[in-house]
C-alpha positions as CSV (number, residue, x, y, z in Angstrom):
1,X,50.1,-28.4,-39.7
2,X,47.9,-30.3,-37.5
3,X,50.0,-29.0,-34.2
4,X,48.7,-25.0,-35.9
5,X,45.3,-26.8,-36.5
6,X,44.5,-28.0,-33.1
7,X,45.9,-24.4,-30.9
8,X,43.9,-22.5,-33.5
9,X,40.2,-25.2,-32.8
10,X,41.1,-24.6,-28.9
11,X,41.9,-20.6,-29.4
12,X,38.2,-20.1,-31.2
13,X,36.9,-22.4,-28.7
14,X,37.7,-20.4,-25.7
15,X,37.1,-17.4,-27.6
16,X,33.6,-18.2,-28.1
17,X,32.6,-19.8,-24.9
18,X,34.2,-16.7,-23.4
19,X,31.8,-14.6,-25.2
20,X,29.0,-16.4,-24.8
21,X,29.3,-16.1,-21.0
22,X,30.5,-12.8,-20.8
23,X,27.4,-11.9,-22.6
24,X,25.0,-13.4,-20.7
25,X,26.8,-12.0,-17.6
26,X,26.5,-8.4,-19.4
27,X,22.5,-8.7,-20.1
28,X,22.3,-10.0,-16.5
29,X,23.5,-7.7,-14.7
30,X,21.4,-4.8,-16.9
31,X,18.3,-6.0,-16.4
32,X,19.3,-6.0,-12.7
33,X,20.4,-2.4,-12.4
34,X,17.1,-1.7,-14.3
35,X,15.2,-3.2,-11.8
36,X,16.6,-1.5,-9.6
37,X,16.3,1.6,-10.8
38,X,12.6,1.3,-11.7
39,X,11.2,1.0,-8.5
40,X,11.2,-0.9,-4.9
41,X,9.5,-4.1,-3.7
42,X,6.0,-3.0,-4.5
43,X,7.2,-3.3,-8.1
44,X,7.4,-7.1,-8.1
45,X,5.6,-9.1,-10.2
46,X,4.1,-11.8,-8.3
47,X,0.4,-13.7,-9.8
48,X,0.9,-16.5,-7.7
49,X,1.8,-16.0,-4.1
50,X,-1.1,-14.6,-1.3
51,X,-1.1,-10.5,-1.8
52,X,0.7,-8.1,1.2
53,X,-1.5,-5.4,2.6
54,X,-0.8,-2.9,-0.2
55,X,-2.1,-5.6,-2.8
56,X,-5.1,-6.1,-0.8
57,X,-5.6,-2.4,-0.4
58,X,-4.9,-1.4,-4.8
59,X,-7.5,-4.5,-5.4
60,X,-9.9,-3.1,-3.4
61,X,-12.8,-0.6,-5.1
62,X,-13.1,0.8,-1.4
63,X,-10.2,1.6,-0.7
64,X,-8.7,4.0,-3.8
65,X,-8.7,7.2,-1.2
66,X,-6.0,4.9,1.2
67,X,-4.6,3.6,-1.8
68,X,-3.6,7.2,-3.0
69,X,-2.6,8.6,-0.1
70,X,-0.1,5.5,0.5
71,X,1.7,6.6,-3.0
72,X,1.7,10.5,-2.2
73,X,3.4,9.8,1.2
74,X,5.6,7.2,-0.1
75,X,4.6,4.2,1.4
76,X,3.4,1.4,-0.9
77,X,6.8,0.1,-0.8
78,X,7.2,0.4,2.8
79,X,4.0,-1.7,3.3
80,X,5.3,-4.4,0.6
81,X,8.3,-5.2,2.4
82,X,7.9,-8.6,4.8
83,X,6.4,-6.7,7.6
84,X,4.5,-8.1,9.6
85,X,1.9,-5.2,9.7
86,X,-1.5,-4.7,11.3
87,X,-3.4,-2.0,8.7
88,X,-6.5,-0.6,10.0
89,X,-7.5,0.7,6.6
90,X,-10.3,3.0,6.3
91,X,-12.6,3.2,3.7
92,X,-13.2,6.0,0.8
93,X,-16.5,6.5,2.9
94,X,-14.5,6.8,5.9
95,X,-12.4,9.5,4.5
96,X,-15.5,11.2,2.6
97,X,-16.6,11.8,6.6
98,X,-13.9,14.3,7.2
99,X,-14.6,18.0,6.9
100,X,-14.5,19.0,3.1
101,X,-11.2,19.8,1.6
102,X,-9.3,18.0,4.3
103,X,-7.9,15.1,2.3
104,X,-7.3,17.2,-0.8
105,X,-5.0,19.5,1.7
106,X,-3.1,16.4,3.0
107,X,-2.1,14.8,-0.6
108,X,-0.4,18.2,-1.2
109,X,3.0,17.6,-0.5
110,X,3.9,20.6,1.5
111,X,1.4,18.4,3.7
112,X,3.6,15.4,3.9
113,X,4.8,14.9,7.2
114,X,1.2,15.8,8.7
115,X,-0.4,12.9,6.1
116,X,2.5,10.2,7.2
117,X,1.8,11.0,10.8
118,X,-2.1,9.8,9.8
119,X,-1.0,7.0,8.0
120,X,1.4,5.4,10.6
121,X,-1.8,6.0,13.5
122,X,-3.2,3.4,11.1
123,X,-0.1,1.2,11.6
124,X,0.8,-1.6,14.2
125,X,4.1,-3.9,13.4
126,X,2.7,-7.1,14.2
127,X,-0.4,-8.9,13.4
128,X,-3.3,-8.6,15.8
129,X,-5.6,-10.8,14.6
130,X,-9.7,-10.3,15.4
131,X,-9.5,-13.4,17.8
132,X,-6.5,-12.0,19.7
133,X,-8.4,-8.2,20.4
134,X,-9.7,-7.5,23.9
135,X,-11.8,-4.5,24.9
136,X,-9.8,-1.7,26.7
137,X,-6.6,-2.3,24.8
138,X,-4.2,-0.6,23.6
139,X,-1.1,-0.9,21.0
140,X,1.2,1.3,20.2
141,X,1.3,2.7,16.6
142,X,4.4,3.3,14.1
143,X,3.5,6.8,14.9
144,X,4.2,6.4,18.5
145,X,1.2,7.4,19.5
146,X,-1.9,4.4,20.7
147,X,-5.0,2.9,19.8
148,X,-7.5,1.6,22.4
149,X,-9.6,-1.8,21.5
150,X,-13.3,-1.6,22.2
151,X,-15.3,-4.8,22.1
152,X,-19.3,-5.0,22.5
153,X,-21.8,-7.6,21.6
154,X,-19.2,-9.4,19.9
155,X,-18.1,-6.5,17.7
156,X,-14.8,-4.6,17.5
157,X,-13.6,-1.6,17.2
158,X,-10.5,1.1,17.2
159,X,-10.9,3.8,19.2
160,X,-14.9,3.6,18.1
161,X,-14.2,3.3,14.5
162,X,-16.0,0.1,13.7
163,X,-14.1,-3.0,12.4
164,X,-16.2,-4.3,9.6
165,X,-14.0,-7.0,8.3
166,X,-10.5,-8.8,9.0
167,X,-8.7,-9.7,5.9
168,X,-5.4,-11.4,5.8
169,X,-2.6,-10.7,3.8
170,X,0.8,-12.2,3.2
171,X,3.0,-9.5,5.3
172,X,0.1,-8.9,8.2
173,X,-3.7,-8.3,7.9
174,X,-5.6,-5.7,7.3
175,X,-8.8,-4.8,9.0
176,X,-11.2,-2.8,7.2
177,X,-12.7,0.1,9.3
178,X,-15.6,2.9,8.8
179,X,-14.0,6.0,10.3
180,X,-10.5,7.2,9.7
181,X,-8.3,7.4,13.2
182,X,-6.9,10.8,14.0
183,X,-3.5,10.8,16.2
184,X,-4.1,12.5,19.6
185,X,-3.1,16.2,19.5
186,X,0.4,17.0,20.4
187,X,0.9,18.7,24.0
């Protein structure tokens, strides 16, 4: 009797510390195919550490326009990941300066290729801080195409847009500019 007793107290023992880790192992690995599923890097949840370039750019009231057209060209994520990036980010006035109807025409996605090729001009992997920038030069862009330094009286700019402030950001920095740059025409 006490032999039965003693396989039966191991049996349920096993049996429910099994269950309890089989469990855990189930809910697990759910909530990390739902993660998944739901969205890329820029859907982290992250209070505490410094904010990437995409976080800088959604807290910003001036930069909703940029903000925007990051999501219909599919790039917050891209922006999120480690980088590091350099973001010349224009401002909603900046892109209130271009002819009427011309921002409205490049959210539409049949427009998508021609919006990305706008947002990459904007783009330099690496981070070129304000200290570091040199009149007459120039870095290539994501887009492939360049950029061209200008600095007067102390004051910088990108190809004459002016730079009206450097902030940095965990994955690069971002400087904020008043014109936004148009890629060179194709030949």
């Amino acid at each position: 009797m006490k032999k039965t007793f003693l396989i039966f107290a191991v049996s349920a023992f096993t049996f429910f510390s099994c269950s309890s880790g089989d469990s855990g192992k189930t809910e697990g690995t759910a909530s990390s195919t739902e993660a998944v599923k739901d969205g890329g890097q820029s859907t982290v949840q992250d209070d505490v550490s410094q904010k990437d370039v995409v976080k800088v750019a959604v807290g910003s009231p001036d930069h909703t326009t940029l903000v925007t057209a990051l999501k219909a060209a599919e790039y917050v994520d891209v922006l999120t990941n480690a980088g590091p990036f350099t973001v010349f980010a224009p401002t909603n006035a900046a892109f209130d300066k271009l002819p009427a109807g011309t921002v409205e025409g490049l959210l539409k996605p049949e427009s998508k290729a021609d919006l990305r090729n706008i947002l990459e001009y904007h783009v330099f992997v690496g981070v070129l801080k304000p200290e570091m920038l040199e009149d007459g030069q120039t870095y290539g862009q994501v887009n492939g195409d360049n950029i061209t330094i200008g600095k007067k009286d102390g004051k910088l700019t990108v190809n004459g847009a002016n730079i009206i402030a450097s902030i940095p950001a965990s994955n690069g920095i971002i400087h904020v500019i008043d014109a936004v740059l148009l890629p060179p025409a194709k030949k």
